[in-house]
Phi, psi and omega in degrees: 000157194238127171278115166256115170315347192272118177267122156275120201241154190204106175285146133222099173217169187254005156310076162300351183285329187261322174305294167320291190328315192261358148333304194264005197236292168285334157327141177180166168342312181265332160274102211239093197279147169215117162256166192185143190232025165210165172328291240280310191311315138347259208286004154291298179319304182293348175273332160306317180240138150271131187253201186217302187230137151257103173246133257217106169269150164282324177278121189222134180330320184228032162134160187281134183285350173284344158296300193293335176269356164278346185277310169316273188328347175279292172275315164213092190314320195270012159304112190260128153252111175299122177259164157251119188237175165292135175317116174115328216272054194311304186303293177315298184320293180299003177249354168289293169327307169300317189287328170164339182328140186269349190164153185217135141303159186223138163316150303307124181254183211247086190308319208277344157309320166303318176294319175276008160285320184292312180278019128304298202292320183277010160288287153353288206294298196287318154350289181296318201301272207298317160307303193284343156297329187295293181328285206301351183274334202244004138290326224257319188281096180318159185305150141322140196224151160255138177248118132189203213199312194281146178008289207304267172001299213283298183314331171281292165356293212279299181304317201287312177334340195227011168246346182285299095041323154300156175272341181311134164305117160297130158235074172276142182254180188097168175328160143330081157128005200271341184129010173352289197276318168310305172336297194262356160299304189290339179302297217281341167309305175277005166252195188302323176268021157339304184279006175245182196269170176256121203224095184255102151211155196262132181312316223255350164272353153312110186286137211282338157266005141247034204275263193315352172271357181282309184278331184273312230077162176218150145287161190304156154084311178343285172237157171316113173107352182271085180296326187212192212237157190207126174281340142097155231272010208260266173344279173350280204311351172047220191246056162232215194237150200245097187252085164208158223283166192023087157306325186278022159283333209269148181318178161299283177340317212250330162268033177269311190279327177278340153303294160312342172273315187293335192296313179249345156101058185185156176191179168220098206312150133011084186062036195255154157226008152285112161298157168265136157261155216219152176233080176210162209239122137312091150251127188236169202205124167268146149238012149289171179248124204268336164298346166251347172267336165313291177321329175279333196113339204276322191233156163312104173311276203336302197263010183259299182310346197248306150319318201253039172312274175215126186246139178271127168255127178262131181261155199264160204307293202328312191285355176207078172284350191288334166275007183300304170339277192302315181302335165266359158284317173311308192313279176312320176306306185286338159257343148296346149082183183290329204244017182225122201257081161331141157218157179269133166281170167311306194306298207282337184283016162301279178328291163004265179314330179275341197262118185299340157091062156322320194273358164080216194271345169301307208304323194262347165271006174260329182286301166340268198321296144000267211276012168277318181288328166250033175280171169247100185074278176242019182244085202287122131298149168291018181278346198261338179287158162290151170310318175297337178265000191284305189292002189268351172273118196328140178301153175291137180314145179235200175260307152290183162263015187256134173267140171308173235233293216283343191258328173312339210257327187281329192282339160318326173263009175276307165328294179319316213282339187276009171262347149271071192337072193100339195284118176279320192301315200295308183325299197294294229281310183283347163289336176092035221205160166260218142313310185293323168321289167289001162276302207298332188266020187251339186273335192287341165254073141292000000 
């Protein structure tokens, strides 16, 4: 799951002077301010834009800021609203605060305070934001599935059935492209925390002088640069499950500290100086070979012997090509979508089949997807494959070792066509022929 750093902020006070002030003072690349001074604008404006944080004056020109934020607790909860009150004016705060406010201020306020409430509060809102796509996705979203039949499949099939259900920690392994992340989507479908969030981030997108603070959290003040307290992905992760991927990116340091979370169900944030106790089922996933970065130095032994309780091997496609069918059938089912029916000629699934797949399954659904575009209508042909995979395919049967005058002719126009990517008009003009021409000799061999 992907965290975006972009706050959408929503003023709504009849003060133009506080509107600008806090424009100009919190506003930025990242934060992106709208002011607007009365109720009725608020909420034309909120129907246009999704916000993140609303600060909110109470006293308003055409009606009390306590409607609109009873409005808000209704309609979209996960919206944190910062109130404004008048100096002193304590009864509107506790009855803000009590209706659902995330926090409230007072005239004259203190902008650097403001600022660390607005980055509290849309860190709240996206926590929730992201909890409730998660729910709604695993209404909306068929289960997770493994598509094949072979040997190798079925073993995977057969561990995750009998580890998902369990509290263990998981370490899948194999190639760039083999399902990793599908893999640790199907452990959490099937286990007790299903109805919790899933937290997928890949390591190796961590930046390297903040990998513990990303994953533990800080407190404000911790290190040069800790502007505000940050809860770090442990947290995010509640009491559901935490997936991440290429493990063998994280420093010496930081899987040291992650060793330690599994062991004792505890950690400590950046300049924290209470531990945390953490409820969360930990799956990680590699495409190194981690038993050779021990030996090199590169990974913790502790924390490998401690990961390979059980570990799952994805076997790479070249080792179970016998599922390439079902898998473009699936492929092509799901994206053609109802009102549209794909098909393969034999010849390209051929192509298919010969071709070893270094990128595994990403590779033949980036390839699928290519070639739905450059199909001829509902029909993918190799003229529609990429050129490496067509020449890795056995020649089409002859009389001979010799290619027929008819089949030389076609690969020249598969050759043409991939070098105008696909485009039949260019094709024809370089070849010298017409359109109607070139579909005809291309429909006569599938």
């Amino acid at each position: 799951m992907n965290f975006d750093d972009t706050i959408k902020l929503l003023i709504v006070d009849d003060e133009a002077s506080i509107r600008r002030l806090i424009e100009k003072e919190i506003g930025s690349e990242r934060r992106i301010v709208t002011g607007v001074e009365t109720l009725a604008a608020a909420r034309t404006v909120m129907e246009k834009q999704q916000f993140d944080v609303v600060i909110l004056d109470i006293r308003l020109p055409d009606g009390n800021g306590m409607d609109v934020l009873v409005e808000l607790q209704e309609t979209a909860p996960e919206i944190q609203v910062i109130v404004i009150t008048g100096h002193g004016d304590v009864d509107n705060a506790v009855q803000a605060m009590k209706t659902g406010a995330y926090d409230y201020i007072t005239k004259p306020f203190d902008l650097q305070r403001l600022e660390m409430i607005v980055e509290k509060a849309s860190q709240r809102c996206r926590l929730h934001r992201e909890n409730r796509m998660l729910r709604q996705a695993s209404m909306e979203n068929p289960p997770t599935r493994i598509i094949g039949s072979s040997p190798a499949l079925d073993r995977v099939r057969y561990l995750i059935g009998k580890v998902a259900p369990t509290e263990t920690p998981v370490l899948l392994t194999g190639e760039s492209g083999t399902g990793k992340t599908m893999i640790a989507r199907l452990i959490h479908e099937l286990s007790a925390r299903k109805d919790r969030p899933l937290i997928t981030k890949n390591c190796g997108t961590l930046q390297k002088d903040l990998m513990r603070s990303e994953l533990f959290g800080h407190r404000k003040g911790a290190f040069t640069g800790a502007s505000e307290a940050n809860e770090g992905l442990l947290a995010f992760a509640g009491n559901g499950t935490l997936f991440l991927d290429e493990i063998g990116e994280l420093s010496l340091e930081v899987q040291s500290g992650l060793l330690r979370v599994i062991e004792n169900k505890t950690y400590r944030g950046i300049g924290e100086k209470q531990e945390r106790h953490v409820n969360i089922r930990f799956i990680f996933a590699t495409s190194r070979d981690l038993h050779k970065e021990v030996r090199t130095g590169n990974f913790s032994e502790a924390l490998y012997h401690r990961l390979n309780v059980f570990a799952v091997h994805l076997p790479p496609l070249r080792e179970h090509k016998e599922d390439i069918p079902l898998l473009v059938e699936t492929f092509l089912t799901r994206a053609g979508g109802e009102g549209r029916r794909v098909r393969i000629s034999d010849r390209a699934m051929q192509c298919l089949m010969a071709y070893d797949w270094p990128g595994n399954v990403r590779e033949i659904n980036n390839v699928l997807e290519r070639s739905m575009i450059l199909a001829e209508g509902d029909l993918i042909t190799e003229a529609a494959l990429p050129l490496e995979l067509v020449h890795k395919a056995p020649a089409a049967k002859g009389s001979d070792s010799f290619q027929s005058l008819e089949q030389i002719e076609r690969q020249h126009i598969l050759t043409v066509l991939n070098y105008t990517n696909g485009c039949r008009t260019r094709a024809a003009e370089i070849l010298g022929i017409g359109r109607k021409t070139l579909y005809r000799k291309l429909q006569s061999k599938q």
